[in-house]
N, C-alpha and C positions, 0 to 999 in steps of 0.2 A: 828778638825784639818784640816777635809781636805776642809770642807767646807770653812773655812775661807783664805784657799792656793785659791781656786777658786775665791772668791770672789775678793780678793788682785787682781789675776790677770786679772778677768774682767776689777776692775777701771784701771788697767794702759793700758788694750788695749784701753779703751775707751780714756783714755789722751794720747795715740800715734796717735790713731786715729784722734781726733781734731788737731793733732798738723801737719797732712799730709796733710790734706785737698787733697790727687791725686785727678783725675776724671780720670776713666776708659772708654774708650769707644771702640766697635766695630770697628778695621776698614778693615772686611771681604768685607764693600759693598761701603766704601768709602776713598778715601785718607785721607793720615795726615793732608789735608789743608779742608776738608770737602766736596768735589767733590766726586757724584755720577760713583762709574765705570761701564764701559760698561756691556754687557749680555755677562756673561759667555758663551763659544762653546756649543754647543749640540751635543753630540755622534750621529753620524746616526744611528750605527748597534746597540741602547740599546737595544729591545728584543731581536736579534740575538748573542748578547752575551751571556745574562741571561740563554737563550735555550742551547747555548754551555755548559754552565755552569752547569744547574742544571742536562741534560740530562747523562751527566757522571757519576752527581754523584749518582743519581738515579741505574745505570746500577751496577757500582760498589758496591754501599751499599748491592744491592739485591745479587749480585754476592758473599759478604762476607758475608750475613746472611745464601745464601742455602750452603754455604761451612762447615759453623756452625753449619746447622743444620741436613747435613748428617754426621760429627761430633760423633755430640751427638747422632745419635741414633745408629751409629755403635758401640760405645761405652757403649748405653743402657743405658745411661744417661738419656735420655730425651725418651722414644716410646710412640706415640700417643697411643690410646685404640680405638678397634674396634666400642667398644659400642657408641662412638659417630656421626657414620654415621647412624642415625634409620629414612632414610627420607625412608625407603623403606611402 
């Protein structure tokens, strides 16, 4: 049953389809009449944003992991084991 629902409605997208004929086209890089547009601006400051950017969140993430994880060991949640410092 249900195979045969699918199938039905394959052939009729396939006969909506013949009967549209659209043509789809990009036109991110050129007009409606087919003319190439100019070059996009170029950001001057792109690393110095990205640095803006990642630098905070870097500070912050770290900032709310040691928060979580004096947290958890105050709580005794989580305490590290001595035995794992044996570089002596």
């Amino acid at each position: 049953m249900t195979f045969s629902r699918l199938t039905r409605l394959m052939v009729q997208s396939k006969t909506i389809s013949k009967h549209d004929r659209k043509i789809q086209r990009r036109t991110a890089t050129t007009t409606p009449t087919g003319a190439i547009l100019p070059e996009p601006e170029k950001t001057p400051f792109g690393l110095l944003s990205i640095v803006a950017a990642v630098i905070p969140g870097l500070l912050i993430g770290a900032a709310i992991s040691k928060n979580i994880a004096n947290f958890l060991e105050e709580n005794e949640l989580f305490v590290p084991s001595d035995d794992d410092d044996d570089d002596d």
